[in-house]
PAZAPA-4460 file (N, C-alpha, C; in steps of 0.05 Angstrom, whole numbers, plus 32768, in hexadecimal, padded with zeros to 4 digits):
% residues 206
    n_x    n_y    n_z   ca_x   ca_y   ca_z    c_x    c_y    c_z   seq   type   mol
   80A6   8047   7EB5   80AB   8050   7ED0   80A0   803C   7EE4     1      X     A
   80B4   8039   7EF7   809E   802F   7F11   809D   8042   7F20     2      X     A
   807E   803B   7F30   8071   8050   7F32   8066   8043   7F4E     3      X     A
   806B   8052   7F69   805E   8041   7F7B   8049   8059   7F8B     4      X     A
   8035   8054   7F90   801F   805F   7F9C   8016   8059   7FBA     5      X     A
   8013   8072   7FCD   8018   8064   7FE1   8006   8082   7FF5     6      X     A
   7FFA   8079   8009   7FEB   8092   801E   7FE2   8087   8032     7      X     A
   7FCE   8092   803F   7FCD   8085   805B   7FAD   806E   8058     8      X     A
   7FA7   806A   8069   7F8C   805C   8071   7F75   806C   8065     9      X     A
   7F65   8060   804F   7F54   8069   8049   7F57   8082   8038    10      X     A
   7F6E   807E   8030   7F6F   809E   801E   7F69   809A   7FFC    11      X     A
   7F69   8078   7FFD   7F5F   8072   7FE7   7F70   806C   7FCC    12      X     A
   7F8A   805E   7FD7   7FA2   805C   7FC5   7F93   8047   7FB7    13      X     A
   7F8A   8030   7FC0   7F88   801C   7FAC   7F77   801F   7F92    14      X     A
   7F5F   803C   7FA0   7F53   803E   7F83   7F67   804F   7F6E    15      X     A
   7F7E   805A   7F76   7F83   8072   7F6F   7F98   8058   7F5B    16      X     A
   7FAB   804C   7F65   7FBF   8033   7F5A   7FB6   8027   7F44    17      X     A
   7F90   8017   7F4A   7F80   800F   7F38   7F80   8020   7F1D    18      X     A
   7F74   8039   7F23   7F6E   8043   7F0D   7F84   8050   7EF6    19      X     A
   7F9E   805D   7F0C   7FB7   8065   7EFD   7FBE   804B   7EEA    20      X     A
   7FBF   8032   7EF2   7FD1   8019   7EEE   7FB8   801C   7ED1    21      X     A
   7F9E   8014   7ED2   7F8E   8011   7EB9   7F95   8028   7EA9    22      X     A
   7F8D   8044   7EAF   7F9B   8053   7E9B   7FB4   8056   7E88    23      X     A
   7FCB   804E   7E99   7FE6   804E   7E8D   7FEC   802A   7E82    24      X     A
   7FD4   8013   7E82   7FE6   8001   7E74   7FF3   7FF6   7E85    25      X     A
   7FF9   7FF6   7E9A   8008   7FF3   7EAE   8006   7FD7   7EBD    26      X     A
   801E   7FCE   7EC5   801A   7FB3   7ED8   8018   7FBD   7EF4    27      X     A
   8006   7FB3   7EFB   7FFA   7FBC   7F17   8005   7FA4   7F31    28      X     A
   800F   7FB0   7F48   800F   7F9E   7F5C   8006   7FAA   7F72    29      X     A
   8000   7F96   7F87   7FFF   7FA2   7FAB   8006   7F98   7FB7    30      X     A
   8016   7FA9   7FC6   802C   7F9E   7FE0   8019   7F92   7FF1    31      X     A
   7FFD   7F8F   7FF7   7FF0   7F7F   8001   7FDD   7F67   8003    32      X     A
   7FE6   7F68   7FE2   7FDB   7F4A   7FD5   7FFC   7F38   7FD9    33      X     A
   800F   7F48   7FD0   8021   7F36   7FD4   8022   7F29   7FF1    34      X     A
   801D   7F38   800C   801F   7F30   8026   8009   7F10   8024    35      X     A
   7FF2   7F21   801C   7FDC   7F0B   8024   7FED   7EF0   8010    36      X     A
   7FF7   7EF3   7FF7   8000   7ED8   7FEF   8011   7ECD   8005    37      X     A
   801E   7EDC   8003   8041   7ED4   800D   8038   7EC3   802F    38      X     A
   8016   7ECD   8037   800D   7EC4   8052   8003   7EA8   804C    39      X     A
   7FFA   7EA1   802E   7FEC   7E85   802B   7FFA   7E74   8036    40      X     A
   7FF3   7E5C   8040   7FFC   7E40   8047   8010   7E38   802F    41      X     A
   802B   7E33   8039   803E   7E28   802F   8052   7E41   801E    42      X     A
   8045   7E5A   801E   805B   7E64   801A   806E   7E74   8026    43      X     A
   8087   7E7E   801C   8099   7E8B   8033   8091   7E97   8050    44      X     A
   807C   7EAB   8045   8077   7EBA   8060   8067   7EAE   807C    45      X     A
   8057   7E9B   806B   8048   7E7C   807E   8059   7E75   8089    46      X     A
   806B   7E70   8077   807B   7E55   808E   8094   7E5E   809F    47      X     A
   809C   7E7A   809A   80A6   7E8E   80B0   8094   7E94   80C8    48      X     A
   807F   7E96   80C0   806C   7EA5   80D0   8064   7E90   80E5    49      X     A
   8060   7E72   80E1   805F   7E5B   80EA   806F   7E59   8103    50      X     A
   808B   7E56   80F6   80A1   7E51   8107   80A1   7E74   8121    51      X     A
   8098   7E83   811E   8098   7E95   812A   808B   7EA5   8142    52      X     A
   8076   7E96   8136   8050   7EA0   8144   804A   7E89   8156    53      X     A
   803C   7E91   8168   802E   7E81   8177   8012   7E6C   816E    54      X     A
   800E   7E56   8170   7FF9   7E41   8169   7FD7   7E55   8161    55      X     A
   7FDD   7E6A   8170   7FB3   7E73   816C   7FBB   7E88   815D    56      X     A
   7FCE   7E8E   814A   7FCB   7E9D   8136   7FCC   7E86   811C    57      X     A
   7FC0   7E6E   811F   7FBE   7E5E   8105   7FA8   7E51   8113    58      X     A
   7F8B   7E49   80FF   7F78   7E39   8103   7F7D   7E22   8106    59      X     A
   7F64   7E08   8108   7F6B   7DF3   8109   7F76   7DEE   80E5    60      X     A
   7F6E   7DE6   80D5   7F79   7DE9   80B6   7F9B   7DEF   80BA    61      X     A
   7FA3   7DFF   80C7   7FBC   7E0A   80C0   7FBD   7E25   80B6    62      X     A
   7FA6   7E31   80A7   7FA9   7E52   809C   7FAA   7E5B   80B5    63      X     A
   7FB8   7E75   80A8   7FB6   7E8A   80BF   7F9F   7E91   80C5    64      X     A
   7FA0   7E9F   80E1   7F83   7EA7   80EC   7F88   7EC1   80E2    65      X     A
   7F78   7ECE   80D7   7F7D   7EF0   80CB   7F6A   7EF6   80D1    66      X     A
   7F58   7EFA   80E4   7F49   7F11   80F3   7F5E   7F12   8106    67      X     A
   7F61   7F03   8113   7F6E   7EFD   8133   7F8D   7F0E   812E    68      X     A
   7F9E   7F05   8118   7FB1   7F12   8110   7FB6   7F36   8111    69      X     A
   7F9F   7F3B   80FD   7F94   7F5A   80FA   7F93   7F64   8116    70      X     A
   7F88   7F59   8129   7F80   7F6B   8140   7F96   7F64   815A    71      X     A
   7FA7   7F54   8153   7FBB   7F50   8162   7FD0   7F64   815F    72      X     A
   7FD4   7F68   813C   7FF3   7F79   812C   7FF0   7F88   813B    73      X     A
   7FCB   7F98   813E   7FC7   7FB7   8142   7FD3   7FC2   8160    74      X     A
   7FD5   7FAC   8172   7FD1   7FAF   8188   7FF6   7FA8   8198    75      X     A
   7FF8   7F9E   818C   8015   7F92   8199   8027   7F93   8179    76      X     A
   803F   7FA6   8191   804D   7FB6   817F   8069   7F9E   8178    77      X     A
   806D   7F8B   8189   807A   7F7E   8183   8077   7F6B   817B    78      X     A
   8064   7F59   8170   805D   7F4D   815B   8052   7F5C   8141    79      X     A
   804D   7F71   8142   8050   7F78   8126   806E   7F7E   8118    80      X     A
   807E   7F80   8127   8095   7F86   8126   809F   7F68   8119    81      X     A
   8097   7F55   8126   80A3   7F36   811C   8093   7F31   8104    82      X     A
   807B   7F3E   8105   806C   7F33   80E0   807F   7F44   80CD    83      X     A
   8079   7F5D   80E5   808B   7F6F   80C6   80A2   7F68   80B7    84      X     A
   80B4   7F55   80CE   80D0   7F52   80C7   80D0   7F34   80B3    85      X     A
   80BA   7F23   80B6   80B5   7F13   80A5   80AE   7F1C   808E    86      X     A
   809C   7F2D   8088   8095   7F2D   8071   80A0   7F47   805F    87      X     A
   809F   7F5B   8067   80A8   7F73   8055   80CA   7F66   8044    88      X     A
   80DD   7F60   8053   80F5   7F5B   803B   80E3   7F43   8023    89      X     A
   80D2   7F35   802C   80C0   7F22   8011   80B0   7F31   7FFD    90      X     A
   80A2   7F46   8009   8095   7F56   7FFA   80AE   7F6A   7FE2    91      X     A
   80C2   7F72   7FFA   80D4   7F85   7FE5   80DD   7F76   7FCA    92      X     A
   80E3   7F5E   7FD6   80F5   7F4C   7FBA   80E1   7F43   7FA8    93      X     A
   80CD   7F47   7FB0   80B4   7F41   7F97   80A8   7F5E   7F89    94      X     A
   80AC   7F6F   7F9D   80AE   7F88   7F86   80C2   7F92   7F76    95      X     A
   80D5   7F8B   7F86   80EC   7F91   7F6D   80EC   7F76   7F56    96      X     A
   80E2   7F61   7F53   80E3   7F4E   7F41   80D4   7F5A   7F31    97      X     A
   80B6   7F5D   7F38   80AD   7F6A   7F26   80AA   7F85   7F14    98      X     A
   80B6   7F91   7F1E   80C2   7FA6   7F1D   80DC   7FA4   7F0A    99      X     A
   80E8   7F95   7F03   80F7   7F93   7EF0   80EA   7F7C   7EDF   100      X     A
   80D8   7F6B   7EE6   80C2   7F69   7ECD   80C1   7F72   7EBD   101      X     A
   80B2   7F86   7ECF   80A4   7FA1   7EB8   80B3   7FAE   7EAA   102      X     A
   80C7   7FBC   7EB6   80E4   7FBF   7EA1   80EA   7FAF   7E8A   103      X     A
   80ED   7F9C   7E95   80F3   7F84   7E79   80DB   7F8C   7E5A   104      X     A
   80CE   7F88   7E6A   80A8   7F89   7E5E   80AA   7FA6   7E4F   105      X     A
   80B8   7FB1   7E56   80B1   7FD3   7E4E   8098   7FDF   7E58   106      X     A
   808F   7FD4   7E6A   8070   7FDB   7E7A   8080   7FEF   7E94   107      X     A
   8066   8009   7E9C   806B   8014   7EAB   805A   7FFF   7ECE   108      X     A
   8065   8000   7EDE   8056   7FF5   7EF7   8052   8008   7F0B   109      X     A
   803D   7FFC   7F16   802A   8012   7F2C   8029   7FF8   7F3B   110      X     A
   8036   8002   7F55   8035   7FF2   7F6D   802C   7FFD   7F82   111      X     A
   8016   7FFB   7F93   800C   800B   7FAB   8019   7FFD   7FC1   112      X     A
   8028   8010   7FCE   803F   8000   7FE7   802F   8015   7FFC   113      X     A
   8019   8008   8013   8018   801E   8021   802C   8025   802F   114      X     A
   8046   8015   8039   805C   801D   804E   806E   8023   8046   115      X     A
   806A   802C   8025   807B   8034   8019   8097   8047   802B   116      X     A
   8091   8062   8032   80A3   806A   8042   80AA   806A   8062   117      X     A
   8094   8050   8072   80A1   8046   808C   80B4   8032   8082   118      X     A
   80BC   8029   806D   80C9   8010   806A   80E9   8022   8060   119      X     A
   80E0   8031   804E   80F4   8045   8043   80F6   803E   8029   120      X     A
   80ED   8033   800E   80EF   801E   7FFC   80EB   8034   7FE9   121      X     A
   80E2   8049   7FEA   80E0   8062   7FD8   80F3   805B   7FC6   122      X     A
   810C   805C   7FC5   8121   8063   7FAD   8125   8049   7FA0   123      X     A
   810E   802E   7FA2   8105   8016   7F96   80F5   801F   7F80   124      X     A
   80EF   8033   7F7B   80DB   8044   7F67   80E4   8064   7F5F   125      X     A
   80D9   805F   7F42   80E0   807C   7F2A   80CD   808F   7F3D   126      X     A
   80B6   808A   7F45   80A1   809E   7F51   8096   8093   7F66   127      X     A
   8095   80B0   7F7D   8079   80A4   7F91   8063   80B1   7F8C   128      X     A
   8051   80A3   7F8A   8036   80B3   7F8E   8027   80B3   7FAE   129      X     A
   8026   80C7   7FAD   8010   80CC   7FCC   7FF7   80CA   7FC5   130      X     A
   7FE1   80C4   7FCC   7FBE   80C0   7FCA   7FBE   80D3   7FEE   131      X     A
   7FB3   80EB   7FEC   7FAA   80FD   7FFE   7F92   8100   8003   132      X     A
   7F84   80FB   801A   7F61   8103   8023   7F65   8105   803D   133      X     A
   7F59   8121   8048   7F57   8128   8067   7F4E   8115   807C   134      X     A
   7F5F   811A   8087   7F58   8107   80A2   7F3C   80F9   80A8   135      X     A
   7F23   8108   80AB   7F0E   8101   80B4   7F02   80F3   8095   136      X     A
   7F05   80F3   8082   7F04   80E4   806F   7F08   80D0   806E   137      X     A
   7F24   80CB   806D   7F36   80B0   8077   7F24   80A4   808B   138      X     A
   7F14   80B1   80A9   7F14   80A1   80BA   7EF6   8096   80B1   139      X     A
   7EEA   80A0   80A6   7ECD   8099   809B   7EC9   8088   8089   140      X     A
   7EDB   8087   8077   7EDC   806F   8060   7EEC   8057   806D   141      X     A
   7F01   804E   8080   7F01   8044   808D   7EEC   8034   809C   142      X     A
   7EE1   8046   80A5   7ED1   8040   80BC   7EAC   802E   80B8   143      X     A
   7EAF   803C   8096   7E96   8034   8088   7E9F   8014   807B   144      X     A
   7EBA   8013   806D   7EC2   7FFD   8061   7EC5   7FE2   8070   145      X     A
   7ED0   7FE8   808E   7EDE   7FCE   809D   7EC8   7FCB   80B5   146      X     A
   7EB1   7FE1   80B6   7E9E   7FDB   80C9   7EB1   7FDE   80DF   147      X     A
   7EB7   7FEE   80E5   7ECB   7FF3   80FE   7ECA   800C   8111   148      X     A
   7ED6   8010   812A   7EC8   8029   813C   7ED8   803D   8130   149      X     A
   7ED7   8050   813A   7EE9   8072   812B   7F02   8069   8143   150      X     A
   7EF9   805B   815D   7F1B   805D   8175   7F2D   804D   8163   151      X     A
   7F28   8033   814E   7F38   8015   8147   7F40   8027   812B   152      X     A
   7F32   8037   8127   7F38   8042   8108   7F4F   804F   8112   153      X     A
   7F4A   8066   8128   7F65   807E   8129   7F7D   806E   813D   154      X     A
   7F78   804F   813B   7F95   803F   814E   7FA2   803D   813B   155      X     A
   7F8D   8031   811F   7F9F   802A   8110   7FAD   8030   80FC   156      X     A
   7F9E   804D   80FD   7FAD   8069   80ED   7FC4   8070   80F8   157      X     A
   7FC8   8073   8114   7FD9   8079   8121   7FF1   805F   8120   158      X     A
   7FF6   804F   8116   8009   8037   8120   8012   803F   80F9   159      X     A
   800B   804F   80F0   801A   805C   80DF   8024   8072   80D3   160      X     A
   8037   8076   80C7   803F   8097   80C2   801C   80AE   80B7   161      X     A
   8032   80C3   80C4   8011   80CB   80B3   8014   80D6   8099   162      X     A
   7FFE   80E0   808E   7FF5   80E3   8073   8004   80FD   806D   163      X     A
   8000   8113   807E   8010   812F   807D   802B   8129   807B   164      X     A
   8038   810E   8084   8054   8107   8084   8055   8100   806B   165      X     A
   8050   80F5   8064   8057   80E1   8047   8051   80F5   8035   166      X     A
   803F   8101   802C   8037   811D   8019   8052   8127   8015   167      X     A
   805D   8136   802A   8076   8145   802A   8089   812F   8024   168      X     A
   808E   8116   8022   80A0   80FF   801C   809D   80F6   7FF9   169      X     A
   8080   80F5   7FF6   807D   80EC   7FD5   8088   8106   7FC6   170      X     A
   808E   80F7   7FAC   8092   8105   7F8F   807C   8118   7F8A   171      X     A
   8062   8109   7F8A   8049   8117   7F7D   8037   8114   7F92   172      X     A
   8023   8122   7F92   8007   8121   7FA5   7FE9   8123   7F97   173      X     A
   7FDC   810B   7F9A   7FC3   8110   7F8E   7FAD   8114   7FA8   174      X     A
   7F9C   8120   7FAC   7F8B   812C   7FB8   7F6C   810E   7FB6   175      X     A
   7F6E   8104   7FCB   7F4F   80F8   7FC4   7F38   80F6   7FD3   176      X     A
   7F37   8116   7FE1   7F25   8122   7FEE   7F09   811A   7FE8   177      X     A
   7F08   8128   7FCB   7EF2   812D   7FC5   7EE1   810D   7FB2   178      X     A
   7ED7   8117   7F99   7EC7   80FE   7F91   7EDB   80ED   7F86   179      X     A
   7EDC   80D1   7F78   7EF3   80CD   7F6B   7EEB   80CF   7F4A   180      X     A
   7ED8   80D7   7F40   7ED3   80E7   7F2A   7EEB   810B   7F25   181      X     A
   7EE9   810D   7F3B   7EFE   8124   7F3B   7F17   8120   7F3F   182      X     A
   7F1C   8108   7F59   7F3A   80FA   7F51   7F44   80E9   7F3F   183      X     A
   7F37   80DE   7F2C   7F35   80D4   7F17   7F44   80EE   7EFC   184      X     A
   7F3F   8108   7EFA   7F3F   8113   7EED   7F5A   811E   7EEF   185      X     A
   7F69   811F   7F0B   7F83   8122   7F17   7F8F   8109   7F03   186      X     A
   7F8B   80EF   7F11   7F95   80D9   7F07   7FA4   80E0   7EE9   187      X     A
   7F8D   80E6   7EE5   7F8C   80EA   7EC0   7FA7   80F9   7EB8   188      X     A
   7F9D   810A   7EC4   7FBE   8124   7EC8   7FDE   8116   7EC6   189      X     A
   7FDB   8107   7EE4   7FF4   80FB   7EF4   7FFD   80E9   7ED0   190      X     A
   7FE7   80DA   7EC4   7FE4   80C2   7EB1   8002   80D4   7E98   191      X     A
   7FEB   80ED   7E9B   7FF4   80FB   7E78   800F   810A   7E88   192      X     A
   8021   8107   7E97   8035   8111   7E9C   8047   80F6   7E9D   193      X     A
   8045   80E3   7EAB   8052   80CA   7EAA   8050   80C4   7E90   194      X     A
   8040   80C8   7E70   8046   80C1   7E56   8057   80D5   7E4D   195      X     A
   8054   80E7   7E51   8063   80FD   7E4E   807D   80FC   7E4E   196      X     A
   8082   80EC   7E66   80A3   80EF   7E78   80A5   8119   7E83   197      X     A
   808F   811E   7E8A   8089   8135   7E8E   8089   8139   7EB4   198      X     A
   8099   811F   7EC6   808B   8129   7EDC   809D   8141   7EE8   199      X     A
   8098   8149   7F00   80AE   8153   7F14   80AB   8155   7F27   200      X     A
   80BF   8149   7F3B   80C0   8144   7F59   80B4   815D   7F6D   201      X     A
   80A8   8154   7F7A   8093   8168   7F90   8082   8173   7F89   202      X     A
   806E   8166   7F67   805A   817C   7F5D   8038   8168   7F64   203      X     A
   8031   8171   7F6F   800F   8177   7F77   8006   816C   7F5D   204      X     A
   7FED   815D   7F59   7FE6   8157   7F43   7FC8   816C   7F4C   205      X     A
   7FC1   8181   7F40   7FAC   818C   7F42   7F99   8191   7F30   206      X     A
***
């Protein structure tokens, strides 16, 4: 199966992606490692991004400036709109490559797309998984990880769908409220139904 994993800010998909992908054997990707490649000097999304952007979003070197980037996307809606349009069709055609990789391979893949359903790319994948944790959770692990205020945390929660949206949008929902010793134990669940070929659409992993 491919299997893409996907929730809001801080809800803790990448540990949730990590650990599903090690359990099941699985080839693991992230729609945001692929960005950061696809941003290195000399490749596609560089040299779009080049021709596109203004001179003080690249250092002297030539890399991109990525603090300055980050706090620009957040803020101006129409340049994130021109990154987005650069890079998301690069990212899609590299998930679907690999993605029939893994097909080839007979391997199941776990891909964590957080924009999975602002992009709409859902039916690019056998499953979605949701990674769920209440709001003030989200805003605290956030807030502890990037050293950032609670106003820059809830801009940048807000400049995306929310988490109650996408829940009701995914296949499955894992909960990662609580410890991840206990979401871990979910995982386990979601694991022994995907060997199974046991899933079904709209069921709660509890």
């Amino acid at each position: 199966m491919n299997i893409a994993v996907t929730g809001g800010m801080g809800a803790g998909k990448s540990k949730v992606a990590s650990a599903l992908a090690e359990l099941l054997g699985a080839m693991s990707v992230s729609a945001d490692s692929i960005c950061r490649d696809l941003l290195a000097v000399g490749k596609p999304g560089y040299l779009q991004m080049r021709n596109a952007f203004p001179a003080d979003f690249f250092s002297a070197d030539g890399r991109i400036n990525r603090p300055h980037l980050r706090k620009v996307i957040f803020s101006d809606k129409i340049l994130r709109a021109k990154l987005d349009d650069i890079l998301h069709p690069l990212v899609r055609k590299e998930l679907l490559v690999l993605a029939e990789r893994a097909q080839i391979n007979g391997m199941n893949l776990v891909a964590e797309v957080p924009l999975l359903f602002e992009k709409g790319w859902q039916a690019d994948f056998d499953a979605t998984l949701v990674v769920y944790a209440d709001d003030e959770i989200c805003i605290n692990r956030i807030m502890r990880r990037d050293q950032v205020s609670r106003e820059d945390v809830q801009k940048s929660i807000s400049s995306q769908m929310s988490l109650a949206e996408k829940c009701k949008l995914g296949d499955w929902v894992i909960d990662n409220s609580g410890s991840f010793a206990d979401t871990l134990k979910l995982i386990e669940q979601f694991q022994e139904k995907v060997l199974a070929g046991s899933l079904f659409q709209g069921e709660s992993i509890e």
